[in-house]
C-alpha positions in Angstrom: 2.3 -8.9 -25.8 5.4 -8.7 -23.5 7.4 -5.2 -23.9 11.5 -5.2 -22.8 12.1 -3.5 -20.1 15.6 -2.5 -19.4 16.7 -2.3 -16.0 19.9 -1.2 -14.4 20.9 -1.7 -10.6 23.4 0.4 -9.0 24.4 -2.0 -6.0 25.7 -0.7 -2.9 25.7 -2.5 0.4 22.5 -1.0 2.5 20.3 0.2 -0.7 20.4 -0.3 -4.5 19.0 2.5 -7.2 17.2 0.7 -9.8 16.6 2.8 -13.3 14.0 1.4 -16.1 12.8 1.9 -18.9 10.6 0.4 -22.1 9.9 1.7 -24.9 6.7 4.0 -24.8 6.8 4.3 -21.2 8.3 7.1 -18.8 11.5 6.2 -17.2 11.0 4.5 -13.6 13.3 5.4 -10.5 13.0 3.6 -7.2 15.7 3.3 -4.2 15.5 -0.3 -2.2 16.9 -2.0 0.7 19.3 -4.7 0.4 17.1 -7.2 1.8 14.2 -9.4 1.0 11.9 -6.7 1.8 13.9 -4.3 -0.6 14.1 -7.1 -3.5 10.1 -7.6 -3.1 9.5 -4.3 -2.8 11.1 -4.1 -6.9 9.3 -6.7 -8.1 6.1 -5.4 -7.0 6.5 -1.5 -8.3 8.5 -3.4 -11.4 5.2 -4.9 -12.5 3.2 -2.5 -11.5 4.8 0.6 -13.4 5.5 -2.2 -16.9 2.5 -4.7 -16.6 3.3 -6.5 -19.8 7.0 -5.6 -19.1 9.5 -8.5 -19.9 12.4 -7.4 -17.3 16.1 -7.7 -18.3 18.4 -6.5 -15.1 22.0 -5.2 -15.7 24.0 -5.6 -12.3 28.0 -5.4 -11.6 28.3 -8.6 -9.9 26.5 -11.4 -10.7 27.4 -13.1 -7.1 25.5 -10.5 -5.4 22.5 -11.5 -3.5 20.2 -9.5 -5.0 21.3 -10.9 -8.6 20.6 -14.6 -6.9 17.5 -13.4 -5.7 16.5 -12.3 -9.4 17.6 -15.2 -11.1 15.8 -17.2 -8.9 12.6 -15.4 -9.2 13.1 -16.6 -12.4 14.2 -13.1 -14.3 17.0 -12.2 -16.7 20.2 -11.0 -15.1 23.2 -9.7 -17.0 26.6 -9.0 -15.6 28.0 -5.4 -16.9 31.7 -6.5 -15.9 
């Protein structure tokens, strides 16, 4: 069964801090690039921290490419603005 996971990206232009939680689980920090690398890189940890996690993103700026890259992976992306 999928569990929410909340996730909030603090966007800069060379790296992003990413904060997540679910319910039940310890909170999850990780720092990424602002690259492909950096975006896969979250995904990956992402799944591997929440296995069953259902991932909702909270960014600033929905134009931003890491919000492009996320939606189209496919995930849910909300703007905070």
């Amino acid at each position: 069964m999928p569990v929410p996971v909340a996730v909030g990206v603090d966007c800069s232009d060379r790296t992003h801090v990413v904060h997540a939680e679910a319910p039940g689980s310890a909170p999850f920090r990780l720092q990424i690039a602002n690259d492909l690398a950096g975006f896969l890189t979250l995904i990956e940890q992402l799944r591997q921290h929440f296995p069953a996690g259902d991932f909702g993103f909270a960014l600033e700026n929905p134009a931003l490419l890491i919000a492009q890259f996320l939606m189209q992976a496919g995930l849910a992306v909300y703007s905070c603005n």
